[in-house]
Structures are given as structure tokens and as C-alpha cells.
C-alpha positions as CSV (number, residue, x, y, z in Angstrom):
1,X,3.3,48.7,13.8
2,X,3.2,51.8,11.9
3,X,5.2,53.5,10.2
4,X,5.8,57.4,11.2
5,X,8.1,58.2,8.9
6,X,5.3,58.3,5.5
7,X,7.7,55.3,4.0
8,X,5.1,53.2,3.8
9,X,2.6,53.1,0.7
10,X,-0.8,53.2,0.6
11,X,-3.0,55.3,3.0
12,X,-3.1,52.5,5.8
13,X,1.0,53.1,7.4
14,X,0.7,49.4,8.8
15,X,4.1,48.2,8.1
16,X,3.3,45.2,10.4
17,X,0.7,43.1,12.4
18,X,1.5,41.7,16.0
19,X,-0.5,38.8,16.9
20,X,-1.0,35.7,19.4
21,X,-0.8,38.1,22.7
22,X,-1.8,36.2,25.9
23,X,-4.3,39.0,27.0
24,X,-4.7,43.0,26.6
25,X,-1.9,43.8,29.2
26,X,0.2,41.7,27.3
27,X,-0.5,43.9,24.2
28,X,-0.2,47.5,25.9
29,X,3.2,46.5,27.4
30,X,4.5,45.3,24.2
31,X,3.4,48.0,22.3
32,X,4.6,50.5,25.2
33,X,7.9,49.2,25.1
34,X,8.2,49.3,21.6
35,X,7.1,52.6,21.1
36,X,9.9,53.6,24.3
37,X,12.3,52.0,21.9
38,X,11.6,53.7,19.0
39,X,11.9,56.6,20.8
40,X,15.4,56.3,22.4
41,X,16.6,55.3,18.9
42,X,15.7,58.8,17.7
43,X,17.5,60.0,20.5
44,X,20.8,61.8,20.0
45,X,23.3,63.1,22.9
46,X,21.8,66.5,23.9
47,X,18.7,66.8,22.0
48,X,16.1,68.7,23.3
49,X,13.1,66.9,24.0
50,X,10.8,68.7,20.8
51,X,14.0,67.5,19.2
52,X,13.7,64.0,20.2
53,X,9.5,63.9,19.3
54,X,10.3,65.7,16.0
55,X,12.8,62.5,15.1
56,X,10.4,60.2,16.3
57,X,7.9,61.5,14.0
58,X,10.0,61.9,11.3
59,X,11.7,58.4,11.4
60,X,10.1,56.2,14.4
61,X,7.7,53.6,14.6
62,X,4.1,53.6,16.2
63,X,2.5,50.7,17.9
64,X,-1.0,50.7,18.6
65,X,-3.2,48.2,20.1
66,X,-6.5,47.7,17.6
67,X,-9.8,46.6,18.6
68,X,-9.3,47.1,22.5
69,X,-11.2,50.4,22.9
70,X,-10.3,52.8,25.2
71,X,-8.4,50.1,27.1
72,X,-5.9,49.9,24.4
73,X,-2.5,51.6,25.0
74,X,-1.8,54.8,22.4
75,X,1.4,56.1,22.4
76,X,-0.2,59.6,22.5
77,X,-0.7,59.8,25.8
78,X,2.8,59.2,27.1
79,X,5.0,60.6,24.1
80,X,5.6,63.9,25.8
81,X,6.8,61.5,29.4
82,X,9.2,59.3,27.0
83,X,10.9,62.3,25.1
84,X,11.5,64.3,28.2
85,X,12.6,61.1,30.4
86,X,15.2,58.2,28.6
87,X,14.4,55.1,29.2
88,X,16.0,52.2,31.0
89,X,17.2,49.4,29.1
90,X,14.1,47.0,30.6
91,X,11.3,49.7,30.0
92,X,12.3,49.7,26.1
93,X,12.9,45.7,25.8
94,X,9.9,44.7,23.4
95,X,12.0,42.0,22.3
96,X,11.0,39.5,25.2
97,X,7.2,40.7,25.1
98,X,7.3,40.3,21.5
99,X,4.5,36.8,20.9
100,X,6.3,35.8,18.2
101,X,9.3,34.4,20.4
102,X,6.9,32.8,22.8
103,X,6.8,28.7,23.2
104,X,3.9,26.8,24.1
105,X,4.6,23.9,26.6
106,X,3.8,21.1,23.9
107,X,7.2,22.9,21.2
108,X,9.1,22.6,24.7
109,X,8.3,19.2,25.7
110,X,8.7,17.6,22.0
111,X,7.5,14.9,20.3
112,X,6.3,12.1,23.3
113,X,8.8,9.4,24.4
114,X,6.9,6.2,25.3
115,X,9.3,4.5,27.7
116,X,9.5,8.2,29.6
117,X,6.0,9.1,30.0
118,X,6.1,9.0,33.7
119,X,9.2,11.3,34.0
120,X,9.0,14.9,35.3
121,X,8.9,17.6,32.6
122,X,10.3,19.8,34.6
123,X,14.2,19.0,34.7
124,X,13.7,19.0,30.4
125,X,12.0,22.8,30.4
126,X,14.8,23.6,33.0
127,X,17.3,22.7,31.1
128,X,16.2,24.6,27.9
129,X,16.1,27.4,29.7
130,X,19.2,27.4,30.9
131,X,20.8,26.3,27.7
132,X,19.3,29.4,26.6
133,X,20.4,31.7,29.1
134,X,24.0,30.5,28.5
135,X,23.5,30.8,24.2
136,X,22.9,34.9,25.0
């Protein structure tokens, strides 16, 4: 992440490192979605949309994704889309893209159980979701 509003010391403005995506895509959409977020939280009722970019840049956060080339998503070339059009709640939801919250099958499944080793996995993953779900 960086940081657009010149907070951050030294001459890098990375105020934090993502890792642990599952591929590019996964990357660009995160970073996409956080930037959308960033964006809408600069947003005030009635703002023009230079309004709205001169906030972001003032006080918003960036998201790049490093070492992916020209395939990499770069906020610049949609900043002008996102301050003239508000986004929906889903298109500025980073938080369930984010890698950190994801759980590899072995976290979900625990520690073995040697008289269940034949069971299905299933109904357990199942489950936690849906204990989850309820939790929100």
C-alpha cells in the first residue's frame, strides 16, 4: 500500500506489503478494490469529481501490484472512472480479497483424528462456514 497523503517517512511511501496472493488476478482485484475504497472514503455528499481525486490524493491510499509488469493493475489508469462513478458496496470490498484472511484446507480441517479418518471433510468445512456466516 502507499501512502498518498506524504505521512509516511522516508522516500519509499510503502506503508504496507500484501503478500500470499493465489495468482496476478487475485492481486489486481484486490488492489482495485482497495484503491475504489480509498476513494469512496474521500468522498463527501456533492463533491465534484476533481474534488473527490484532490482528497484522494491528499489523504487516500494507493495499491500497486509490484513485479507484474505491465500486467499489474495501477490505479492510474481508472482514477478518473472511480471519481466520476461511486462505487457499489461489492466493487470496493478488499476485505474478502484481502490474503491475509484466507485459510488453507489443512487450518480448516485441524489437527487429524485417528478414529475419523475415513469421514467426509466436507460436512466439517460446511459447517465452519456457516458458523461464520451466522458470526457476521
Amino acid at each position: 500500500m502507499l501512502d498518498q497523503s506524504g505521512a509516511s517517512e522516508g522516500d519509499d511511501d510503502v506503508v504496507e506489503e500484501v503478500k500470499g496472493f493465489l495468482d496476478l488476478a487475485h492481486a489486481n482485484a484486490f488492489a482495485r478494490a482497495y484503491v475504489r475504497d480509498s476513494i469512496e472514503r474521500c468522498r463527501v455528499p456533492g463533491a465534484a469529481d476533481r474534488d473527490v481525486l484532490q482528497s484522494w490524493f491528499a489523504f487516500g491510499e494507493n495499491a500497486e501490484v509490484v513485479d507484474a509488469g505491465e500486467e499489474g493493475w495501477k490505479s492510474s489508469t481508472e482514477l478518473d472512472d472511480f471519481a466520476s462513478n461511486p462505487a457499489t458496496p461489492m466493487e470496493r470490498d478488499w476485505r474478502t480479497l484481502d490474503p491475509r484472511r484466507l485459510v488453507s484446507d489443512e487450518e480448516l480441517a485441524g489437527p487429524p483424528d485417528e478414529n475419523d479418518q475415513d469421514e467426509d471433510d466436507d460436512a466439517f468445512v460446511a459447517e465452519i462456514i456457516r458458523h461464520r456466516q451466522q458470526e457476521r
